[in-house]
C-alpha positions in Angstrom: -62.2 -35.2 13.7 -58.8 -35.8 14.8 -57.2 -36.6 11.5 -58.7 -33.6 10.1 -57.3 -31.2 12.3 -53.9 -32.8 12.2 -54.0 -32.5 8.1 -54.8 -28.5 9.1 -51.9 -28.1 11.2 -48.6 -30.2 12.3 -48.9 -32.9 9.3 -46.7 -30.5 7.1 -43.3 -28.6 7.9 -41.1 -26.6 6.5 -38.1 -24.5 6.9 -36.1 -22.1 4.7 -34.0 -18.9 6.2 -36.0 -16.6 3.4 -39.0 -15.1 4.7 -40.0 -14.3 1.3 -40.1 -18.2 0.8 -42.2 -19.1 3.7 -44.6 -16.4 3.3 -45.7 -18.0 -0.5 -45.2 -22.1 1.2 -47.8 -21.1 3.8 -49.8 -18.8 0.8 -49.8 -21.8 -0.7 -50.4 -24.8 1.9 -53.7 -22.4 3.0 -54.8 -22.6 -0.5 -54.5 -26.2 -0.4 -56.6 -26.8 3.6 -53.6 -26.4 5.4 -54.6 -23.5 7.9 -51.7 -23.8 10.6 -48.6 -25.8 9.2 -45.1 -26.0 10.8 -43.0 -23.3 9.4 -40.0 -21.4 10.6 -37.1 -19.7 9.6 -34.9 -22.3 11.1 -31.7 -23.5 9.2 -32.7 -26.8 8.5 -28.8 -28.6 8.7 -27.9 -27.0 12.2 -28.4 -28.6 15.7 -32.0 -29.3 16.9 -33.9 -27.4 14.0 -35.6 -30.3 13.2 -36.9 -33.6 14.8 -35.2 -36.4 13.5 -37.0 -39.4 12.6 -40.3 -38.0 12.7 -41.3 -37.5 9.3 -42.9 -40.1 6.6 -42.5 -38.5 3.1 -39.8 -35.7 2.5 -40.7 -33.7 -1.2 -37.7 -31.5 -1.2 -35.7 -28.9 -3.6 -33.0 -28.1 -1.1 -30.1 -25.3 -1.8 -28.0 -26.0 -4.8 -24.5 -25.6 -5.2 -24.3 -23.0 -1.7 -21.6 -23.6 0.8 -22.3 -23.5 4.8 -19.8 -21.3 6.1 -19.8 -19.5 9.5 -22.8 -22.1 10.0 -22.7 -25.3 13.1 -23.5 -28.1 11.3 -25.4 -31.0 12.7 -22.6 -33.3 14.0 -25.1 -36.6 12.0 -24.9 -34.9 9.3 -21.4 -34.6 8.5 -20.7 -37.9 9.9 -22.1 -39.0 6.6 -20.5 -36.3 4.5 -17.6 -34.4 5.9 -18.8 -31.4 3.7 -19.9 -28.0 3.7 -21.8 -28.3 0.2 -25.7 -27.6 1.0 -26.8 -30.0 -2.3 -25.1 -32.7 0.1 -25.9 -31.8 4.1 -29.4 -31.5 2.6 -29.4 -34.8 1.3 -28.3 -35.9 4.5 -30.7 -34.5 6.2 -33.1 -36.2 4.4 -31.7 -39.7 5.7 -31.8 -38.4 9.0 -35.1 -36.8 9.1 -37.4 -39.8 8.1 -38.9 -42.2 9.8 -37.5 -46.3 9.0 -39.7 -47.0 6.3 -40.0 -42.9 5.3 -39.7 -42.1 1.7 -37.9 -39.2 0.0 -37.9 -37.7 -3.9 -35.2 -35.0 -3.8 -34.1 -32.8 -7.2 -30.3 -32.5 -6.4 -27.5 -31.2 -9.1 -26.0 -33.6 -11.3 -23.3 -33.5 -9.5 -24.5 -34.9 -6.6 -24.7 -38.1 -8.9 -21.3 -37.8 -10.5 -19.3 -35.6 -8.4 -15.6 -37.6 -7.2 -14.6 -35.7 -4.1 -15.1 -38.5 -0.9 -17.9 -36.3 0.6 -20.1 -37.0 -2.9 -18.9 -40.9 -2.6 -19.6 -40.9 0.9 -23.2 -39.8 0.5 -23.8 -41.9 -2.4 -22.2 -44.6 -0.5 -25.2 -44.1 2.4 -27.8 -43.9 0.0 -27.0 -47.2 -1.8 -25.5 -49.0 1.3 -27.2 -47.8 4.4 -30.6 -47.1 2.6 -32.5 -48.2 -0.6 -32.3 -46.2 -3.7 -35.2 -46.9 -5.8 -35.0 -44.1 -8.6 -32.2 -41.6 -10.1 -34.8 -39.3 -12.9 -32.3 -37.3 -14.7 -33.5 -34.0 -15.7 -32.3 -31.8 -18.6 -30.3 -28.4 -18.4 -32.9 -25.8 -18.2 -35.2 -27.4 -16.7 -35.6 -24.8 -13.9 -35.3 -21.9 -16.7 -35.2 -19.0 -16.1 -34.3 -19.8 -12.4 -31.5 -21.9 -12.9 -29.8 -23.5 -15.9 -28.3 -25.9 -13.4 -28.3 -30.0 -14.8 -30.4 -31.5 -11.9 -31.7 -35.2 -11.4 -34.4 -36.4 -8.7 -33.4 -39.1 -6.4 -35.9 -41.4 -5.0 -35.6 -43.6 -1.7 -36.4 -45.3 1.4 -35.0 -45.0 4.6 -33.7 -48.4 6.0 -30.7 -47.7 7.8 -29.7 -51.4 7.0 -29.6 -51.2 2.9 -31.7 -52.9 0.4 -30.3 -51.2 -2.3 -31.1 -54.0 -5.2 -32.1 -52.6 -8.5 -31.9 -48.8 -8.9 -34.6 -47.4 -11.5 -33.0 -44.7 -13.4 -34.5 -42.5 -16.7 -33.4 -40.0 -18.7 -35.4 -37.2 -19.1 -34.7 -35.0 -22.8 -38.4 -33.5 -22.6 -40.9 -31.8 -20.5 -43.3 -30.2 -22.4 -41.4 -26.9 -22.7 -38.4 -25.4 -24.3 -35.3 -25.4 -22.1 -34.6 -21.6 -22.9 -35.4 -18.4 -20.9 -38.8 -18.2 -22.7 -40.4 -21.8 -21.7 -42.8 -22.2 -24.3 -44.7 -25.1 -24.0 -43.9 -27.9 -27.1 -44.7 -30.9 -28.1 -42.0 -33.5 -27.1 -43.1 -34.5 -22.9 -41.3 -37.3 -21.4 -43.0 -36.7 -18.1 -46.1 -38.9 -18.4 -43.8 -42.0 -19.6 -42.0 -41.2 -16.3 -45.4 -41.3 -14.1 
């Protein structure tokens, strides 16, 4: 049927400029049913590399702590956050990119949460203001090991573009069922179903 074949094909997209990366996503959405999903090697925060307000449910780890230089940014996006910090034109993005009424669960750096230059406030501002932040989960350092030993949190909301911000859910992670060194061996302490 119809719904079927859409689930099989343009339901899902994806970009990343790593061809490495969007050889295992579509390894991976095949694996799952997805037979013909749309991927490219688009940079996601230029002009016109992706529809915006299309999309219903954004699951994202965008680029940490990368700058865009010798890169056009998307005019929308650094009207929100005159920036060229990737952990925050993603983020942007993300408001941009959803439908009204789209969700989006994010991992960012901690310093997206905390950081005091007027591009972080600014995109805080639009999250809490402009949309409706429902959940900050902060992560521990390490979590990511042996990727990354970068502190990271995962931000939760709704597109509104007319606020609704009310009560903001947040919870601090210290476990997740495995160390938070180079090794990750799984342990005992697992904070992860109290989160769910």
């Amino acid at each position: 049927n119809a719904n079927a074949r859409r689930f099989k094909s343009a339901m899902f997209a994806g970009r990343d400029t790593d061809p490495s990366m969007r050889r295992i996503g579509a390894m991976n959405l095949l694996l799952n049913g997805i037979e013909s999903p749309d991927l490219s090697g688009a940079n996601s925060i230029e002009p016109e590399s992706l529809q915006r307000g299309k999309y219903t449910l954004i699951v994202a780890n965008p680029p940490f702590t990368g700058n865009m230089t010798n890169v056009d940014v998307a005019k929308d996006l650094t009207a929100i956050t005159k920036t060229n910090k990737t952990e925050l034109l993603f983020v942007a993005l993300f408001t941009r990119l959803l439908k009204v009424g789209g969700r989006c669960a994010s991992i960012v750096p901690q310093g997206v949460l905390f950081g005091s230059s007027n591009a972080h406030q600014s995109l805080r501002r639009e999250l809490i203001e402009n949309q409706r932040l429902e959940a900050v989960i902060n992560l521990p350092s390490g979590v990511f090991q042996p990727y990354s030993g970068v502190a990271t949190a995962i931000l939760i909301f709704t597109k509104t573009d007319n606020g609704g911000t009310e009560n903001v859910w947040f919870h601090d992670v210290k476990a997740v069922g495995y160390s938070l060194d180079q090794k990750t061996q799984p342990i005992k302490e697992n904070d992860i179903p109290e989160v769910i």
